[in-house]
C-alpha positions in Angstrom: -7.5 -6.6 14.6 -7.3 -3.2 12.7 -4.5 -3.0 10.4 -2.4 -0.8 12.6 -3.5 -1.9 15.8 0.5 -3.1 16.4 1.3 0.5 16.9 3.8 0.9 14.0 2.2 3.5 12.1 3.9 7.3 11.7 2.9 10.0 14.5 0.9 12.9 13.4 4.0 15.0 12.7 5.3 12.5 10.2 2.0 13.3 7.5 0.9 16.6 8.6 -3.3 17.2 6.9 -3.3 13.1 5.9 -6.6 13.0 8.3 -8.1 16.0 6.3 -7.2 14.6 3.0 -8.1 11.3 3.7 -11.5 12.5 4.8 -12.0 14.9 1.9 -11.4 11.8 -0.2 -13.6 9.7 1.1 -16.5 12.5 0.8 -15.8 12.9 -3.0 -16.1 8.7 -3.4 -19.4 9.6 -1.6 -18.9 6.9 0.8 -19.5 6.8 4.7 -17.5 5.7 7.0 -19.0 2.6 7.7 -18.6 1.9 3.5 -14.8 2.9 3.5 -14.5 1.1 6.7 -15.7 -1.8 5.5 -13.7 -1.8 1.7 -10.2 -1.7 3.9 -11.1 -4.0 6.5 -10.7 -1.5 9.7 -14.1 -0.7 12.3 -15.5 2.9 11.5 -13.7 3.9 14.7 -10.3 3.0 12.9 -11.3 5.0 10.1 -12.5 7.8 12.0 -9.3 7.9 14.4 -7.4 7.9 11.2 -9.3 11.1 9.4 -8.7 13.0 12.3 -5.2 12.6 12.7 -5.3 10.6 16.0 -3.7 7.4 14.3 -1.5 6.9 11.5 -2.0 4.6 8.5 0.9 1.7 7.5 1.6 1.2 4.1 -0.3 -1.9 3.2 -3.8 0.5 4.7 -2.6 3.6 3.0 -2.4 1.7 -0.1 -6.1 -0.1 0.5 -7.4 3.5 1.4 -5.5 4.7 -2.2 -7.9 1.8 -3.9 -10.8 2.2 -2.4 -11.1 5.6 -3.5 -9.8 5.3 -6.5 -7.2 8.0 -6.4 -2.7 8.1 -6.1 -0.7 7.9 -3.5 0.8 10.8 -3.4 -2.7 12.4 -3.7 -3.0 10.8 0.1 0.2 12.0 0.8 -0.5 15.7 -0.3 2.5 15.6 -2.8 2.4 18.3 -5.6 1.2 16.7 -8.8 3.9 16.2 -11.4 4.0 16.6 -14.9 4.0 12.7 -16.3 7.1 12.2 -17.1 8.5 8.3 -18.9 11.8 8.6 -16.9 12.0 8.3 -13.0 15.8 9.1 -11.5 16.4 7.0 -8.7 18.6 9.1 -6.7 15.3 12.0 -7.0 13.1 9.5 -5.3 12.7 10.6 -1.6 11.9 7.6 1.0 8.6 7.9 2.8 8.4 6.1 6.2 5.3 4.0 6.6 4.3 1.6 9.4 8.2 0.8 9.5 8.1 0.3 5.8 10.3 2.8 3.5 8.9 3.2 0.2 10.2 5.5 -3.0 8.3 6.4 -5.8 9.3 4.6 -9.0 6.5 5.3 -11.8 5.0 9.0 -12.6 2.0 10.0 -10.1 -1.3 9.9 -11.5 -1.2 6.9 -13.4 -3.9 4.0 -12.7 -0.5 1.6 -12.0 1.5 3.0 -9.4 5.1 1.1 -9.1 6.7 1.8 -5.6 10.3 0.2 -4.3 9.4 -0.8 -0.8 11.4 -2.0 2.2 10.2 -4.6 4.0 12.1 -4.5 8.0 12.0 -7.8 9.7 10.3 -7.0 12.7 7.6 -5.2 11.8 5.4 -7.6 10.5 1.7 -6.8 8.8 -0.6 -9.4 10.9 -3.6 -8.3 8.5 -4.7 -10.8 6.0 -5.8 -8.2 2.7 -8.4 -8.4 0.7 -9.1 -5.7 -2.5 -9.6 -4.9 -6.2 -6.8 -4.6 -8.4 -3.5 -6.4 -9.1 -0.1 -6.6 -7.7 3.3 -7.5 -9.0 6.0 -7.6 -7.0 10.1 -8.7 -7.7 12.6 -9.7 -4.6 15.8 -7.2 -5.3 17.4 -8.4 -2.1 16.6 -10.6 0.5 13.7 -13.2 0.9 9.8 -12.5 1.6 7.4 -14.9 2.7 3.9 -14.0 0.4 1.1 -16.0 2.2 -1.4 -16.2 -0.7 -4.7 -17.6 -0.4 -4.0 -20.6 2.8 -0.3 -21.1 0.1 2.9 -20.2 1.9 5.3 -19.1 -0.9 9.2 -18.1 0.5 10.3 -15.6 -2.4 14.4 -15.3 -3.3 16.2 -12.2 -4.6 14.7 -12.5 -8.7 11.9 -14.1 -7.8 7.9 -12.4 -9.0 4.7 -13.0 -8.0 1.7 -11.7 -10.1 -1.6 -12.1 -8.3 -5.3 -10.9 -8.2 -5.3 -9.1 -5.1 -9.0 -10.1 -4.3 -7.1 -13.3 -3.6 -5.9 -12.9 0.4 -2.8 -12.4 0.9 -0.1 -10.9 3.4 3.8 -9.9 3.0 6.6 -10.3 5.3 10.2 -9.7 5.6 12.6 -13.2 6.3 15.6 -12.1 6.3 17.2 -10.2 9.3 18.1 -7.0 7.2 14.3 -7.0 5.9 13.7 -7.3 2.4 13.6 -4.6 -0.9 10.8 -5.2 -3.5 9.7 -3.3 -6.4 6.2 -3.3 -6.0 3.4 -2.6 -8.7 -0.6 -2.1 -7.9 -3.6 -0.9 -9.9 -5.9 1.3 -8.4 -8.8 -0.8 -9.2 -9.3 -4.0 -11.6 -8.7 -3.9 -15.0 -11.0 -4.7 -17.6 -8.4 -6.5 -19.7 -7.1 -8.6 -16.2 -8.1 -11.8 -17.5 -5.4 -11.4 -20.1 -2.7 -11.1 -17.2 -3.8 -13.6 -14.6 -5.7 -17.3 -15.0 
């Protein structure tokens, strides 16, 4: 199943020139579709329907897309470079709206970590096991999340962290019935020093 075969991505309006940019960034990687395709897990046709604006991305595949080639998120989201800045204000973070999940920025744009605070909803539920390059962190704020990792079901209280190569596969979902807040780090691609981080 393609990752948002369920429906619950954003209509057009929601991202308006994601398709183009998404396309445009997949030309500079200097992959085809059938090689982008194939890094996220989606059928060229996905890809295709996605680049031109005909289906929206969630964001677990907008995220994948961001890896694959190697660039933010708010590049993908067309949002005007910032100066890098050390100190993010919460209350200057606008929510984005992503296959049902709301996610702020929390970390400068541009950076090769990206930290995000994410909420999970509890009935929209990401069915796609992922697979990718990089690392992810994530913390529980509020609420519990069940992290399938690898054939491991882990349930995940408010202070708990997971820390995991994400070429290991793994899925997220809210179990609580006011969804579940996260903050949420991810590389772009693996680091060289990862070994140092993960065993």
């Amino acid at each position: 199943m393609d990752a948002d075969a369920t429906g619950t991505g954003l209509g057009p309006e929601d991202l308006p020139g994601l398709g183009a940019r998404l396309r445009e960034r997949r030309l500079r990687s200097g992959l085809t579709l059938e090689a982008a395709a194939a890094r996220v897990g989606l059928s060229p046709a996905h890809l295709s329907r996605l680049e031109t604006a005909k289906r929206q991305p969630s964001l677990p595949l907008l995220l994948g897309l961001s890896r694959a080639y190697a660039v933010p998120l708010d590049v993908l989201l067309g949002e005007a470079p910032a100066a890098p800045t050390a100190v993010i204000r919460g209350g200057a973070a606008e929510p984005s709206l992503a296959g049902g999940w709301t996610y702020r920025a929390a970390g400068a744009p541009g950076r090769a970590m990206q930290a995000l605070r994410v909420h999970v909803p509890p009935d929209i539920q990401d069915a796609v096991v992922r697979v990718h390059p990089g690392e992810e962190w994530l913390y529980v704020l509020s609420g519990r999340l069940v992290l399938t990792l690898d054939r491991e079901r882990h349930l995940l209280e408010p202070g708990d962290s997971a820390h995991f190569d994400s070429m290991r596969p793994h899925r997220l979902a809210a179990d609580t019935p006011t969804g579940t807040d996260l903050l949420f780090l991810h590389t772009l691609l693996q680091s060289p020093t990862s070994e140092l981080c993960l065993g």
